[in-house]
C-alpha positions as CSV (number, residue, x, y, z in Angstrom):
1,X,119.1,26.1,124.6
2,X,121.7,27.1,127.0
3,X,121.4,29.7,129.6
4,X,123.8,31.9,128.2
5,X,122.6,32.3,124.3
6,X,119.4,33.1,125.9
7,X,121.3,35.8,128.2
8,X,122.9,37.2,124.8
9,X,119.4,36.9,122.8
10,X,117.8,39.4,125.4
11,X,120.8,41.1,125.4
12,X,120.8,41.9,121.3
13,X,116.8,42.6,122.3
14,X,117.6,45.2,124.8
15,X,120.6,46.6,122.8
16,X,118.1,47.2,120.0
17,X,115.1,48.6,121.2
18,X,117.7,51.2,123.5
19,X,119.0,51.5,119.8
20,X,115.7,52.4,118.2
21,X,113.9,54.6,121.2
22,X,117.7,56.7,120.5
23,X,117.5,57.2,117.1
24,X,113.7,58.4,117.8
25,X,114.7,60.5,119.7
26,X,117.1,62.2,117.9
27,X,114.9,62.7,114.9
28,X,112.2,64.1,117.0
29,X,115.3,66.4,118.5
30,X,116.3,66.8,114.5
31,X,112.5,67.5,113.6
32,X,112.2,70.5,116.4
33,X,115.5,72.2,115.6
34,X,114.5,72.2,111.8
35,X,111.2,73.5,112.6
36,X,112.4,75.8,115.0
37,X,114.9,77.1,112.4
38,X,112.3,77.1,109.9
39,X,109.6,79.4,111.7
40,X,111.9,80.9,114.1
41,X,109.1,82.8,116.9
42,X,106.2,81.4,114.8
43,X,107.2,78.1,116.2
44,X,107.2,79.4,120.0
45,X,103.7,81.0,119.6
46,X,102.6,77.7,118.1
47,X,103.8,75.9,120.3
48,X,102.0,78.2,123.1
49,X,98.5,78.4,121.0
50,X,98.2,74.8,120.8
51,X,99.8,74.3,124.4
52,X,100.9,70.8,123.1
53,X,104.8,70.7,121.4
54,X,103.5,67.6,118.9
55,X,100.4,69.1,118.0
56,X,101.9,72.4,117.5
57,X,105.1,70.4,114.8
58,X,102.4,68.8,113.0
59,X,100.6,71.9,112.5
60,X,104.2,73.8,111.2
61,X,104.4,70.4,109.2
62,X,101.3,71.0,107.6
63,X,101.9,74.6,106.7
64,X,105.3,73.5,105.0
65,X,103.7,70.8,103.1
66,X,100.7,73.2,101.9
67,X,103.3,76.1,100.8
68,X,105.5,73.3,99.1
69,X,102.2,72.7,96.7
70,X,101.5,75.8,95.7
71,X,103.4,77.1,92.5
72,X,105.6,80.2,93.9
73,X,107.5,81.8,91.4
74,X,110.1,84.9,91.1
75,X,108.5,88.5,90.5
76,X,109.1,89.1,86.7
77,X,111.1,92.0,86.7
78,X,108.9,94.6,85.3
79,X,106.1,93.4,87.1
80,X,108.7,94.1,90.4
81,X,109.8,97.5,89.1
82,X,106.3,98.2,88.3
83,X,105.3,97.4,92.2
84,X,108.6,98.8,94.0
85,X,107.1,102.7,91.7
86,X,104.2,102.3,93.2
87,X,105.7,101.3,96.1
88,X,107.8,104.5,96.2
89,X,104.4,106.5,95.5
90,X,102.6,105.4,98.2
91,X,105.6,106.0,101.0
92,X,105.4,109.7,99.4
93,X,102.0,110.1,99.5
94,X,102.1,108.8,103.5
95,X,103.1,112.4,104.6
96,X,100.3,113.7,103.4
97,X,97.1,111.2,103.2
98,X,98.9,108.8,105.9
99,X,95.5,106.5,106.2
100,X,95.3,106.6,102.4
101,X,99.1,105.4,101.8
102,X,98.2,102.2,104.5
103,X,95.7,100.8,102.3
104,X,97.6,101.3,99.3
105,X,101.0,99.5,101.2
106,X,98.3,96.4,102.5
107,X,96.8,96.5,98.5
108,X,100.6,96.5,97.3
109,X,101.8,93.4,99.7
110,X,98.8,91.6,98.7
111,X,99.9,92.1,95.2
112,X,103.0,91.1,95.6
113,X,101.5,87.7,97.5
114,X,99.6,87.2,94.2
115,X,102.6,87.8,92.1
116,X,104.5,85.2,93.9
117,X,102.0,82.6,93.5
118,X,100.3,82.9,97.5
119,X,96.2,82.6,97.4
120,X,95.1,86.1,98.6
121,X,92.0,85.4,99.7
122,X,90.1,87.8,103.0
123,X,91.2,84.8,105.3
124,X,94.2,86.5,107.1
125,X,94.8,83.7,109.3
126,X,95.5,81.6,106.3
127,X,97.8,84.5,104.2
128,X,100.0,84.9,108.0
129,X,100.6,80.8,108.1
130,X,101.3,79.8,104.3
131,X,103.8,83.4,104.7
132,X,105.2,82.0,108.4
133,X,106.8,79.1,106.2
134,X,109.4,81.6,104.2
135,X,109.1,84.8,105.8
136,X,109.1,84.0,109.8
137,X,111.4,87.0,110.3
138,X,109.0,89.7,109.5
139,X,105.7,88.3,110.3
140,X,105.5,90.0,113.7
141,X,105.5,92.7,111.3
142,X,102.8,91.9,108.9
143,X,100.4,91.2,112.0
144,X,101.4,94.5,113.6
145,X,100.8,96.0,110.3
146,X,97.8,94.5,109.7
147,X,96.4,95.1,112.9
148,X,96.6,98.8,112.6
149,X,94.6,98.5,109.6
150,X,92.0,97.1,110.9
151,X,91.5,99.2,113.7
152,X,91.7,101.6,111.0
153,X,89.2,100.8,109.0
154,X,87.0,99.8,111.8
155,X,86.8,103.5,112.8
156,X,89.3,102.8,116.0
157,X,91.4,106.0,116.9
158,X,94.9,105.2,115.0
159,X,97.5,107.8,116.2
160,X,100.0,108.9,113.1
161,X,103.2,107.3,114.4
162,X,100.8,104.1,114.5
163,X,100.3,104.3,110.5
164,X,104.1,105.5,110.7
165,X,105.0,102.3,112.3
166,X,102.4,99.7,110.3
167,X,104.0,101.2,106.6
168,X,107.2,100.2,108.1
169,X,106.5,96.9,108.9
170,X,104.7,96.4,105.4
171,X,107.4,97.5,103.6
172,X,109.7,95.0,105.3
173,X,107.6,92.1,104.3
174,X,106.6,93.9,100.8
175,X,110.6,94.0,100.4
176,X,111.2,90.2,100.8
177,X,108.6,89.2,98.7
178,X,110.0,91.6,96.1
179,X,113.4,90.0,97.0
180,X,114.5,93.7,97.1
181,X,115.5,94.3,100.7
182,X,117.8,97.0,100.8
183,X,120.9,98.0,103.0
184,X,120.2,98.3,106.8
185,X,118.0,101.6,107.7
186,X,118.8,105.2,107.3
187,X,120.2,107.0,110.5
188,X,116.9,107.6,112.3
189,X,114.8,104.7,111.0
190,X,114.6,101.8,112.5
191,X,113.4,98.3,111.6
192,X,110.9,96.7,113.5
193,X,110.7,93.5,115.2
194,X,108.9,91.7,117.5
């Protein structure tokens, strides 16, 4: 063979694996932005816990896959109305038994996992990823919540605006599973994110 259609066989070559290494590349770029729209700060704190940006996208991927096989479902609509009454009780029993009305909201969201079709099991870890795949927005929340209630209940020294501020940040995730978040806050309330 000539010279020259060897020159234009490495060329092709070159031209191709520059071709391939791009399009990678873009669906690794393509992969991240999805994930980061996806889990939105979940995906920064995995990224941070796992200190390794691949590990921490495979994790995510993982999460999204196990979520996808579980069978979540709409609330039926009683069983919603029946939860947002009882829902409504507990925030008007919070003025006066404040610790009582906590474990009532973290019963209620728990519930409401159920009712969607999420295993509530005592593994919280678990409950906060398969929830980081649809509800990113408010999971600061949950874990704020959630830690209050354990300090709680391990006999830690919970001021009042502390259960004040963890029934606020269950209702916001007890509202999305319900599918029943409401206009923005009253004058004076204000929702809480990380």
């Amino acid at each position: 063979m000539d010279a020259w259609v060897w020159l234009i066989i490495a060329l092709v070559a070159v031209a191709a694996v520059a071709l391939g290494v791009f399009a990678w590349q873009q669906s690794r770029r393509q992969r991240t932005e999805r994930l980061q729209s996806t889990f939105g700060p979940e995906y920064d704190r995995a990224v941070e816990r796992s200190g390794d940006r691949r590990q921490a996208e495979s994790e995510l991927e993982e999460r999204r896959a196990r979520v996808e096989r579980l069978r979540l479902r709409d609330i039926p609509a009683d069983q919603r109305q029946r939860l947002q009454a009882e829902w409504t009780d507990t925030q008007t029993r919070f003025v006066d038994e404040p610790e009582a009305a906590i474990e009532d909201a973290e019963r209620l969201v728990d519930e409401a996992m159920e009712a969607r079709g999420y295993p509530v099991g005592n593994d919280f870890d678990r409950r906060y990823d398969d929830l980081s795949v649809e509800y990113a927005h408010v999971l600061d929340n949950y874990r704020r919540a959630r830690a209050v209630s354990v300090a709680r209940s391990d006999g830690g020294d919970v001021t009042t605006e502390g259960l004040r501020d963890a029934m606020v940040c269950y209702r916001d995730l007890f509202r999305e599973l319900l599918n029943t978040a409401e206009s923005p806050p009253s004058p004076g309330e204000t929702r809480r994110t990380a």
